[in-house]
C-alpha positions as CSV (number, residue, x, y, z in Angstrom):
1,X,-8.0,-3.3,7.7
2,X,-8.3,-1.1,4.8
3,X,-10.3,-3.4,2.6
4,X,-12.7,-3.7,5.5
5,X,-12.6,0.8,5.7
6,X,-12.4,0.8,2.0
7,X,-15.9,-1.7,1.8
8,X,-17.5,0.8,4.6
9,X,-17.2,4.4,2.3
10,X,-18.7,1.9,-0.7
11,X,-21.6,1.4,1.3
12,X,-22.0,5.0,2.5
13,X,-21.9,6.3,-0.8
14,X,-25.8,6.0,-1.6
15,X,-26.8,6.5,1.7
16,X,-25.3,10.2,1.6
17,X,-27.4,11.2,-1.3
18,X,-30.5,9.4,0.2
19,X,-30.0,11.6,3.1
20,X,-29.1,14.8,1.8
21,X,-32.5,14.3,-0.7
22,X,-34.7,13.7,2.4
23,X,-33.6,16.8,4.5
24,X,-33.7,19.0,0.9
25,X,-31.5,21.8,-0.4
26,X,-30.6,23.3,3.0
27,X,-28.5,20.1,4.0
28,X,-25.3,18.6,3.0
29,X,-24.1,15.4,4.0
30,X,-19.8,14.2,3.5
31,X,-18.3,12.0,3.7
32,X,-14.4,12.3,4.6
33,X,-11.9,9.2,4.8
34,X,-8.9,10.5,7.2
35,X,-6.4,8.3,5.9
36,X,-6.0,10.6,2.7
37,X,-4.9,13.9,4.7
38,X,-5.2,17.2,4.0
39,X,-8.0,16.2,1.1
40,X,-10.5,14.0,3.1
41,X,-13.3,14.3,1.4
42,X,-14.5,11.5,-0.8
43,X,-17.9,12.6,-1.5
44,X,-20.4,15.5,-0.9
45,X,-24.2,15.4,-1.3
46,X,-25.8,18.5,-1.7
47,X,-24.1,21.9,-1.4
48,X,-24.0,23.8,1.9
49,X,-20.2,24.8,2.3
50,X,-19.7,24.2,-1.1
51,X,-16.6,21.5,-0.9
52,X,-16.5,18.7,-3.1
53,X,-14.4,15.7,-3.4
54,X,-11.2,16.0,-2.8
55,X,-11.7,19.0,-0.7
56,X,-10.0,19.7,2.6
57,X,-10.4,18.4,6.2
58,X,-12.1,21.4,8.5
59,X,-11.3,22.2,12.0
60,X,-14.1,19.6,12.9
61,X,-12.4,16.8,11.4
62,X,-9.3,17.8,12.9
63,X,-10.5,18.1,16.4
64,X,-11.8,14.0,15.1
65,X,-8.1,13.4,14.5
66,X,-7.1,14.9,17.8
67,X,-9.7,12.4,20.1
68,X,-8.0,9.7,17.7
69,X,-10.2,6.2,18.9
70,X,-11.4,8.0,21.8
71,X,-13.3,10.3,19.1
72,X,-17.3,9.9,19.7
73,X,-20.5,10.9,17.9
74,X,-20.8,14.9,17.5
75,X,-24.2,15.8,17.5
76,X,-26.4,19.1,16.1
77,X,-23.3,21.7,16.9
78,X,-23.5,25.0,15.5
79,X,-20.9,27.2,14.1
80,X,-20.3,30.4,11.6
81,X,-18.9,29.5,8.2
82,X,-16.5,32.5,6.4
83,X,-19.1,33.7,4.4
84,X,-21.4,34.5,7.5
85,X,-24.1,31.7,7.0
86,X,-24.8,29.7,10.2
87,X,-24.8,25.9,10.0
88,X,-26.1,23.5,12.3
89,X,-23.8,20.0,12.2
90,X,-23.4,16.4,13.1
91,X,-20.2,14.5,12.9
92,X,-20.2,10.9,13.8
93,X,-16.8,9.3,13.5
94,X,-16.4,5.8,11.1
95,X,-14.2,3.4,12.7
96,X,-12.8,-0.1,11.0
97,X,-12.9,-3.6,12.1
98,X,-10.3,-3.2,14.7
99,X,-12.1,0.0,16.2
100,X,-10.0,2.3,14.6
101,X,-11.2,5.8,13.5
102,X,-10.3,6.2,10.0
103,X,-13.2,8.5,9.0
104,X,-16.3,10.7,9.9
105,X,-19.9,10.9,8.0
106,X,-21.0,14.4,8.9
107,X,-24.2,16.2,8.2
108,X,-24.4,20.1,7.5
109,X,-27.8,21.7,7.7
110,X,-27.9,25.8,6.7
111,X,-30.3,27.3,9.4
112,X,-29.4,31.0,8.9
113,X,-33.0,32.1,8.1
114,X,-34.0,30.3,11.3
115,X,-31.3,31.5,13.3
116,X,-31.7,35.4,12.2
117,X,-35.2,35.1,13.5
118,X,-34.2,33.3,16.6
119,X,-31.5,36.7,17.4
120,X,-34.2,39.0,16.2
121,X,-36.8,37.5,18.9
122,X,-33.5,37.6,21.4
123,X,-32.7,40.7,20.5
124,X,-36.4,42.0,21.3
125,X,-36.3,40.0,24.8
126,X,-33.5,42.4,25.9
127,X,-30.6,39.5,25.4
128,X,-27.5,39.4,23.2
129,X,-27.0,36.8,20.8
130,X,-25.2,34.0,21.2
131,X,-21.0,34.2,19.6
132,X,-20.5,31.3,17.4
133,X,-17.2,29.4,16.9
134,X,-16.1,29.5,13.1
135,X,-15.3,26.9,11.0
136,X,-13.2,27.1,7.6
137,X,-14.5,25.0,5.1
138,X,-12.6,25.1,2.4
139,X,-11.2,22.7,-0.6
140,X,-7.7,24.0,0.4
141,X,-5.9,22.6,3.4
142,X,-3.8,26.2,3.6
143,X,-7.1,27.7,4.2
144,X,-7.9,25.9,7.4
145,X,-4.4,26.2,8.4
146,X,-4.7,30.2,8.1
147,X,-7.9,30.4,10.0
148,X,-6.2,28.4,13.0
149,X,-3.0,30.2,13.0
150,X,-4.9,33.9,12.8
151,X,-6.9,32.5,15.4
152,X,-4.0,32.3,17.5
153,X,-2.3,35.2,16.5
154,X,-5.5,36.6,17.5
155,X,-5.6,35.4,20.7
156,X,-2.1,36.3,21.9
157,X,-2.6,40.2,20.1
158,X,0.0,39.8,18.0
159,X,1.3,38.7,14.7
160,X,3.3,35.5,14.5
161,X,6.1,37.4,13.0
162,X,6.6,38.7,16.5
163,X,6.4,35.8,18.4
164,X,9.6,35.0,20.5
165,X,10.6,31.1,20.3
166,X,8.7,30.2,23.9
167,X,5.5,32.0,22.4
168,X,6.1,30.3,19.2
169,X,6.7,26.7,20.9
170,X,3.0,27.7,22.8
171,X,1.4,28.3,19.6
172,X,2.5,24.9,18.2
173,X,1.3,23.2,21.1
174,X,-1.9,24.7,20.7
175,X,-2.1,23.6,17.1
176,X,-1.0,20.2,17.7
177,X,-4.1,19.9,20.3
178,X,-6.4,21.0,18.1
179,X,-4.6,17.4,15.8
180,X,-3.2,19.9,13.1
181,X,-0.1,17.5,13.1
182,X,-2.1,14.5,13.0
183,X,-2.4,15.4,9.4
184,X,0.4,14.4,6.5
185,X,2.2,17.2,5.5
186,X,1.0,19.6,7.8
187,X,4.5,20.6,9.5
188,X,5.9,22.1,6.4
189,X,2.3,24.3,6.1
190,X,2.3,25.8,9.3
191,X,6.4,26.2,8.3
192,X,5.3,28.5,5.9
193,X,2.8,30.5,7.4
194,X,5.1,31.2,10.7
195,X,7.7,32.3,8.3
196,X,10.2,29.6,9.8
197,X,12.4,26.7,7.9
198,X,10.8,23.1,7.9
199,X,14.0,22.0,10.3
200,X,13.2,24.5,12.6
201,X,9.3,23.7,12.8
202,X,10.0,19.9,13.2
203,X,12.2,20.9,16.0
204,X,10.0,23.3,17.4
205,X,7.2,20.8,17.6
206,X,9.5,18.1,19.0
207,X,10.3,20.7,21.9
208,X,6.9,21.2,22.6
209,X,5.9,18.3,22.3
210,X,8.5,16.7,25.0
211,X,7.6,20.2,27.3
212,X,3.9,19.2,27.4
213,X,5.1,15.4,28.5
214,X,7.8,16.5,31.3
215,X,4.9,19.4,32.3
């Protein structure tokens, strides 16, 4: 099934700059092949997050990887990128001949200037704006890895330093459902940034992994 994926990308190729030119300089359009990990990316028309090939897989794509086949069309989301510009998106997975989901063509459109006037005439209503979810985008698969795991540190109010082994098995758990692990080489990343060996993160995961099956 690979030649079949491999024959699918070929024919996206012109199609992404075709679309990226009819939407203009606000929009982006990528194209990511999952089968190559951490660095999905194949191709990028237009610059919005400012990946190119060989860049990273976001938290999008792995939430893709997480759904596995199940994984369905993703459609004008809109989330905060790190450097504060809002961006309005469209993922729609790319599956092979056997129905397999091997990749996703997503669409990235930059709406800031329409979203600061939308909080402005929110604001002046009397309401509060609307919190949006952030999304790494980044080349670097460490960088998404960062964001998730200060995410969770985040959310439990403390550093993952600190984190006894339940809390730690907990946090893995959440990062495997978010499909971290569904990515090559990701065990000995998050290793690294919990300040653990690889041994003891691959055993970690296995035990949360068989707690979340006997739960």
């Amino acid at each position: 099934m690979d030649a079949g994926a491999d024959a699918i990308l070929a024919a996206l190729l012109p199609v992404i700059d075709g679309l990226a030119a009819t939407f203009g300089p606000t929009c982006e359009v990528v194209l990511h092949d999952y089968r190559r990990g951490e660095q999905s990316v194949v191709a990028v028309a237009g610059s919005v997050t400012g990946r190119k090939a060989g860049g990273a897989i976001s938290e999008i794509g792995l939430a893709v990887l997480a759904q596995g086949d199940a994984a369905t069309n993703d459609v004008n989301y809109v989330t905060r990128a790190p450097d504060g510009r809002i961006v309005k998106s469209s993922t729609m997975p790319l599956r092979d001949g056997a129905g397999h989901v091997f990749g996703a063509l997503c669409v990235n459109v930059d709406v800031t200037a329409l979203r600061q006037a939308g909080d402005l005439l929110t604001a002046l209503a009397g309401a509060a704006a609307a919190q949006l979810p952030a999304t790494t985008f980044s080349d670097d698969f460490d960088d998404v890895v960062d964001a998730l795991v200060r995410a969770e540190e985040l959310a439990r109010g403390r550093p993952v330093a600190a984190l006894t082994r339940p809390e730690r098995l907990a946090l893995l758990r959440a990062l495997d459902r978010r499909g971290v692990f569904a990515v090559r080489n990701a065990v000995p990343r998050v290793a690294a940034r919990l300040g653990v060996s690889r041994s003891a993160a691959y055993a970690d995961l296995a035990e949360s992994r068989r707690s979340t099956l006997d739960a």
